[in-house]
N, CA, C and O atoms as a GROMACS GRO file, in nm:
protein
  292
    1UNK      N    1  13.056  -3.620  -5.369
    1UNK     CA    2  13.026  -3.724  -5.273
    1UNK      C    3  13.153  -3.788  -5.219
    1UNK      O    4  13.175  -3.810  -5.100
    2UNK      N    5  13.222  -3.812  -5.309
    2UNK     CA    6  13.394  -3.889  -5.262
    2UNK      C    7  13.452  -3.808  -5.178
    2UNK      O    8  13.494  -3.854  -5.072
    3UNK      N    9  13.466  -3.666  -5.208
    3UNK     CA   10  13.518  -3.550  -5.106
    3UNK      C   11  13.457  -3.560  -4.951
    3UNK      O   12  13.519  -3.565  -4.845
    4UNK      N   13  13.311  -3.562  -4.979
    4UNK     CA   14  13.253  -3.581  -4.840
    4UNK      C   15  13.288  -3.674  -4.781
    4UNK      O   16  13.325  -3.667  -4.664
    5UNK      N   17  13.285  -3.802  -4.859
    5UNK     CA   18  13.312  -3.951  -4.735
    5UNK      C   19  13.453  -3.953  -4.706
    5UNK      O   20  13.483  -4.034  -4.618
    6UNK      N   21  13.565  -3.873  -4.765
    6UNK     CA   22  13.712  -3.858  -4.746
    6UNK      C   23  13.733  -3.759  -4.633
    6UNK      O   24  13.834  -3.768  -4.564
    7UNK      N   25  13.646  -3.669  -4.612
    7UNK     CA   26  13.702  -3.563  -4.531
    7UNK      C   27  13.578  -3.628  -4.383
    7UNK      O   28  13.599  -3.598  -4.266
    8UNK      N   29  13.449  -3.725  -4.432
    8UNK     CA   30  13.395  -3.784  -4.302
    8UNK      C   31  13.544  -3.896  -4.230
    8UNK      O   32  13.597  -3.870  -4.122
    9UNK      N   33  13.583  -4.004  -4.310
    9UNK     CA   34  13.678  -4.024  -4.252
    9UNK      C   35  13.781  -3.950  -4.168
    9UNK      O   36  13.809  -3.980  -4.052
   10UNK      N   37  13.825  -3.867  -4.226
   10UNK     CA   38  13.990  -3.784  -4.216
   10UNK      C   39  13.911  -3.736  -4.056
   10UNK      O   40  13.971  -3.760  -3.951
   11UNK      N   41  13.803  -3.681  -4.055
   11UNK     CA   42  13.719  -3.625  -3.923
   11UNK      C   43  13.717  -3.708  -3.792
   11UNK      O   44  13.722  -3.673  -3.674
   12UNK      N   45  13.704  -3.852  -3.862
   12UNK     CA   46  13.693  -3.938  -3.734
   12UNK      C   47  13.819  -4.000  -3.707
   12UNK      O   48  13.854  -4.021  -3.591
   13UNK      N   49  13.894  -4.033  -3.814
   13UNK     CA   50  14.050  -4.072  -3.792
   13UNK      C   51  14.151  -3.979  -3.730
   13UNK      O   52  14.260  -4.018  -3.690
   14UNK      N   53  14.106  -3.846  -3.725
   14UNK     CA   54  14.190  -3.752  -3.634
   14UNK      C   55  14.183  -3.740  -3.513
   14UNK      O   56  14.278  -3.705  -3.442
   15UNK      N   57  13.999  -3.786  -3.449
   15UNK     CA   58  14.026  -3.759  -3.299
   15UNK      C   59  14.051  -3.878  -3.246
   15UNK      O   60  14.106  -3.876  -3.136
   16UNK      N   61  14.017  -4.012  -3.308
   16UNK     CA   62  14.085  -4.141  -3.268
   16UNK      C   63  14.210  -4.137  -3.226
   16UNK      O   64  14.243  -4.179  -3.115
   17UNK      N   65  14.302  -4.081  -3.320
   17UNK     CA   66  14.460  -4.139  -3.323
   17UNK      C   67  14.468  -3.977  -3.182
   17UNK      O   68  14.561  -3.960  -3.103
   18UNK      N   69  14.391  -3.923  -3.189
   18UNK     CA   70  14.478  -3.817  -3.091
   18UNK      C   71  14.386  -3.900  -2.927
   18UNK      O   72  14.438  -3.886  -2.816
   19UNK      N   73  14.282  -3.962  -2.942
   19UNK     CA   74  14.268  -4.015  -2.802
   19UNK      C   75  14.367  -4.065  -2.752
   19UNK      O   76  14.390  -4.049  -2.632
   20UNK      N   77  14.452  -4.140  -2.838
   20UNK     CA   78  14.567  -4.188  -2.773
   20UNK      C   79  14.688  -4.153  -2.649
   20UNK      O   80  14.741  -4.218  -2.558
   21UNK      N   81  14.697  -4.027  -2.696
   21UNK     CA   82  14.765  -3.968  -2.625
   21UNK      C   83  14.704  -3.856  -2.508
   21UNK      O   84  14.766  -3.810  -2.413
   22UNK      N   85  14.610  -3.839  -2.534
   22UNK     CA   86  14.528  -3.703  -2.460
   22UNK      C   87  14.385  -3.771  -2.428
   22UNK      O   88  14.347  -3.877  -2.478
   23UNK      N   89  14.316  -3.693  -2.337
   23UNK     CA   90  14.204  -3.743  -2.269
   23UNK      C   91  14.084  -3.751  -2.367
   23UNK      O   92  14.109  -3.714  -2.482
   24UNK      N   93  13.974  -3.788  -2.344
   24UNK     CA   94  13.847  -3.740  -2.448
   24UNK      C   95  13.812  -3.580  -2.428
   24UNK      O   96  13.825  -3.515  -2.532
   25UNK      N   97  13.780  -3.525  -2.341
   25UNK     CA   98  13.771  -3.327  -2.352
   25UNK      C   99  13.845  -3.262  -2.440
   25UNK      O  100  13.801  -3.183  -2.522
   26UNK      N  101  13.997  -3.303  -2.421
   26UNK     CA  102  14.088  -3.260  -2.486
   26UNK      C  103  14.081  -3.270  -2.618
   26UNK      O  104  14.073  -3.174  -2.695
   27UNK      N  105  14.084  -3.442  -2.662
   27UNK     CA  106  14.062  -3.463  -2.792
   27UNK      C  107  13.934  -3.347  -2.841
   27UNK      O  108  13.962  -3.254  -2.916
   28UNK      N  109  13.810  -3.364  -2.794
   28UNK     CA  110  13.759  -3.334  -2.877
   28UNK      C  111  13.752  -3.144  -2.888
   28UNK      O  112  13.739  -3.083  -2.994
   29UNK      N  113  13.764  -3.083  -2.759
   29UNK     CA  114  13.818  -2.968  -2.778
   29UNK      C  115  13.847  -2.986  -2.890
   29UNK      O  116  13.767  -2.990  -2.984
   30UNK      N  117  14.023  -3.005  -2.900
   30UNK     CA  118  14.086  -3.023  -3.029
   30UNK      C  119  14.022  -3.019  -3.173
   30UNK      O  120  14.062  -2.942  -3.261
   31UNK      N  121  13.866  -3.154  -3.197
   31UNK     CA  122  13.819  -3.129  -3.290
   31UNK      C  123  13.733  -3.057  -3.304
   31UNK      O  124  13.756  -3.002  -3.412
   32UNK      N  125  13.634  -3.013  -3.259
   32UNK     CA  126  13.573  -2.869  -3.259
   32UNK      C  127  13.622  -2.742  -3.282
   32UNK      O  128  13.551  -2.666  -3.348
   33UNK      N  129  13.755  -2.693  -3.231
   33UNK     CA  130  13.782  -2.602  -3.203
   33UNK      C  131  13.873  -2.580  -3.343
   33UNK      O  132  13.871  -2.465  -3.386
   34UNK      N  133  13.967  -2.695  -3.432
   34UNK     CA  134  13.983  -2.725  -3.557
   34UNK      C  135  13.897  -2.684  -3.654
   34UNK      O  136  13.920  -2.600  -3.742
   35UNK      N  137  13.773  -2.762  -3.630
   35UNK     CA  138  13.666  -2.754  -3.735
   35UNK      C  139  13.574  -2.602  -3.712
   35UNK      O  140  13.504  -2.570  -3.808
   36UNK      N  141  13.574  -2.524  -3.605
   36UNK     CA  142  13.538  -2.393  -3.606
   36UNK      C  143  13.639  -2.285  -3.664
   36UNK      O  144  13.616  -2.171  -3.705
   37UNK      N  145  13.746  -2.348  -3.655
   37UNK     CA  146  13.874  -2.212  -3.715
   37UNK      C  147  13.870  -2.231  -3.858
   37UNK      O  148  13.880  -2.129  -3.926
   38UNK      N  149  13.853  -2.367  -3.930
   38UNK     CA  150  13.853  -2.375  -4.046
   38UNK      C  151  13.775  -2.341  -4.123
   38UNK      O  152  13.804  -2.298  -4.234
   39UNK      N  153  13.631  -2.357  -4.069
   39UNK     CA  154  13.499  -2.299  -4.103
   39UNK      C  155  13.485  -2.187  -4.110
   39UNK      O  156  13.443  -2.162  -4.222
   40UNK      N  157  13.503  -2.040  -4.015
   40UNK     CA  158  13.521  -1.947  -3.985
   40UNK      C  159  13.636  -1.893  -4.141
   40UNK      O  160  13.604  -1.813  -4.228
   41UNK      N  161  13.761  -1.965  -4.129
   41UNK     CA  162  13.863  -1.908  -4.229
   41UNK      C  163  13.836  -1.911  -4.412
   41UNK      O  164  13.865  -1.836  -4.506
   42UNK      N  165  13.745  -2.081  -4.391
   42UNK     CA  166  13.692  -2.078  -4.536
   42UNK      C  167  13.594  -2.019  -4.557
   42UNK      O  168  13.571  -2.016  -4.678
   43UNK      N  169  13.481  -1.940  -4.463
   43UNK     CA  170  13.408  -1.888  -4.501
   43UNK      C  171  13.449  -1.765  -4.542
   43UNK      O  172  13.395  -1.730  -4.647
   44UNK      N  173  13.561  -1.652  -4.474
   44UNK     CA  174  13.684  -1.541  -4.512
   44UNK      C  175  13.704  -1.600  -4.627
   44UNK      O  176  13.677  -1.502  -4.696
   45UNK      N  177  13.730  -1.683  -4.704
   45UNK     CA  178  13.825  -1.695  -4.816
   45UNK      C  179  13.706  -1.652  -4.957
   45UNK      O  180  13.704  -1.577  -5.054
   46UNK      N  181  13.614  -1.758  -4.891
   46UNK     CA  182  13.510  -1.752  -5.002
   46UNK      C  183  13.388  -1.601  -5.022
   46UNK      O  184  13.302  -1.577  -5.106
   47UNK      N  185  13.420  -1.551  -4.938
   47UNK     CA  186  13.372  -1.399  -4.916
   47UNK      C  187  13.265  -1.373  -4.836
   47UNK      O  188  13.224  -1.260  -4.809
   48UNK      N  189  13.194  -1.534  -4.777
   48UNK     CA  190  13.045  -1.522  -4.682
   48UNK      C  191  13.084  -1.511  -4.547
   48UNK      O  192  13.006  -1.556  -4.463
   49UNK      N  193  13.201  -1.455  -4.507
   49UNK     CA  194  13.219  -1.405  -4.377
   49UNK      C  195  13.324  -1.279  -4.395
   49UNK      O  196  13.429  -1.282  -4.460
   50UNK      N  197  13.283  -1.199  -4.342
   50UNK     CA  198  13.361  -1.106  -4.298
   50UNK      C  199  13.519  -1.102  -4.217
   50UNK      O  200  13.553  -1.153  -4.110
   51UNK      N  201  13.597  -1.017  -4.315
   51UNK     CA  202  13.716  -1.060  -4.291
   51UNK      C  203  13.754  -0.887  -4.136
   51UNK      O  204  13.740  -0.766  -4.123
   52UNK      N  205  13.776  -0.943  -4.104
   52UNK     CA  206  13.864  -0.818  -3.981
   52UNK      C  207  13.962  -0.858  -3.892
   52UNK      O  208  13.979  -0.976  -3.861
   53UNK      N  209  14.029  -0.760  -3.847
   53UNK     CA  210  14.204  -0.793  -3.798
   53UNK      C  211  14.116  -0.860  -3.624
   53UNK      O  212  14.152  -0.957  -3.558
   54UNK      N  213  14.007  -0.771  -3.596
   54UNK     CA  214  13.971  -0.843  -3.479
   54UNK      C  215  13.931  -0.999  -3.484
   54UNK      O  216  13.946  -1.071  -3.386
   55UNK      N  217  13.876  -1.049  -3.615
   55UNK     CA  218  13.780  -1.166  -3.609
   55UNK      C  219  13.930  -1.296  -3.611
   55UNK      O  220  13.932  -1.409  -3.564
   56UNK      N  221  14.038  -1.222  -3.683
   56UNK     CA  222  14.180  -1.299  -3.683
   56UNK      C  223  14.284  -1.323  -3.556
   56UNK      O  224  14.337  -1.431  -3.531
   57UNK      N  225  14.299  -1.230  -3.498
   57UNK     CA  226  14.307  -1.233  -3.385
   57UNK      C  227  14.244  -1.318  -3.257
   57UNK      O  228  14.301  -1.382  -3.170
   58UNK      N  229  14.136  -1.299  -3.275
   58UNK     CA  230  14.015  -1.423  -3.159
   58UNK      C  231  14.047  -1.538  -3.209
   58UNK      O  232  14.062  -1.630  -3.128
   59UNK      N  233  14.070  -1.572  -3.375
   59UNK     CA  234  14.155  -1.720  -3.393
   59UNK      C  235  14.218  -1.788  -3.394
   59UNK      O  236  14.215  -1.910  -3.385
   60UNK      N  237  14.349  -1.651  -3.414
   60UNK     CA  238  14.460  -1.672  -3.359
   60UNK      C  239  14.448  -1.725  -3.168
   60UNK      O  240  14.508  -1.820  -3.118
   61UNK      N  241  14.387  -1.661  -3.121
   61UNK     CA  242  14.377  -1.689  -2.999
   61UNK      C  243  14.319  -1.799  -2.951
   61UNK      O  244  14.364  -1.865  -2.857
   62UNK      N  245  14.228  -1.820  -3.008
   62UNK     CA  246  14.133  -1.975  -2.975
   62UNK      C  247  14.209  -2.081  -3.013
   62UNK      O  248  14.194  -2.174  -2.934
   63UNK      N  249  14.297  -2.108  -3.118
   63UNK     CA  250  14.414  -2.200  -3.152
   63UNK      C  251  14.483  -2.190  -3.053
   63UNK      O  252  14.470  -2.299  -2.999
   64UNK      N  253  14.587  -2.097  -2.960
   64UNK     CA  254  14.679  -2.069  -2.899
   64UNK      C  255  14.610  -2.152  -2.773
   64UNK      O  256  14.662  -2.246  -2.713
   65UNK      N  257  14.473  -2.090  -2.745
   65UNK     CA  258  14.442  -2.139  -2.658
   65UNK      C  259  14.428  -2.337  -2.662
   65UNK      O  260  14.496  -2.404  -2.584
   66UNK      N  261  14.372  -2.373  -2.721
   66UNK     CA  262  14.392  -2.514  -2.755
   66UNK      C  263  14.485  -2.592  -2.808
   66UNK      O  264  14.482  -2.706  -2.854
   67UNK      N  265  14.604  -2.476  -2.788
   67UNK     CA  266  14.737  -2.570  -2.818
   67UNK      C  267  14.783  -2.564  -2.663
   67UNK      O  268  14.832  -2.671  -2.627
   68UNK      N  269  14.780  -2.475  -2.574
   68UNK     CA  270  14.846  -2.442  -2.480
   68UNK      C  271  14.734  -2.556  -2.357
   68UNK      O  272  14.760  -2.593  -2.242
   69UNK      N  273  14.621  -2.580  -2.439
   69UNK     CA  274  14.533  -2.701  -2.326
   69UNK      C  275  14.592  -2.852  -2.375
   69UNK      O  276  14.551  -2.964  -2.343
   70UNK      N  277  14.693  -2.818  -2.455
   70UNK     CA  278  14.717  -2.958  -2.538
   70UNK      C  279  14.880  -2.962  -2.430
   70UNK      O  280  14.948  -3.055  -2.387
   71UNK      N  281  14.884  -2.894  -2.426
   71UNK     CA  282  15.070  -2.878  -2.358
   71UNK      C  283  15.065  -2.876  -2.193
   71UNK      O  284  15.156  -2.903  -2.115
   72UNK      N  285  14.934  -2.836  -2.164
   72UNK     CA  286  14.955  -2.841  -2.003
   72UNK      C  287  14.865  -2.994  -1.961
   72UNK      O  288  14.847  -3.025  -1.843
   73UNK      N  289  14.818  -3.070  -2.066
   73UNK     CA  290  14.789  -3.220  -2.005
   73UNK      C  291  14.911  -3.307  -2.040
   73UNK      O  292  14.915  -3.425  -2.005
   0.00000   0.00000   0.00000
């Protein structure tokens, strides 16, 4: 339960402090697109997703891509 209400915080305290600087789309891009790569990677770790050089790659890319929407605002 402590884990959950630590990582509900950490969730909402990340796209706050990044509204600051960046628009709301952006921000939340940002958190979605975070919380899908991580999800996706812990599910690879823990063995309920399938690991492939293609599925790493599209993540690699979807990050790249939402860093590079973070650099051109």
């Amino acid at each position: 339960m402590i884990v959950f209400f630590c990582g509900l915080a950490a969730s909402m305290a990340g796209p706050s402090y990044a509204m600051r600087s960046v628009s709301v789309g952006t921000a939340y891009l940002i958190w979605v697109g975070i919380g899908a790569a991580i999800t996706v990677v812990y599910g690879m770790v823990v063995g309920e997703e399938s690991v492939s050089l293609l599925k790493i790659l599209y993540l690699i890319g979807m990050v790249a891509c939402i860093a590079g929407l973070k650099l051109a605002n």
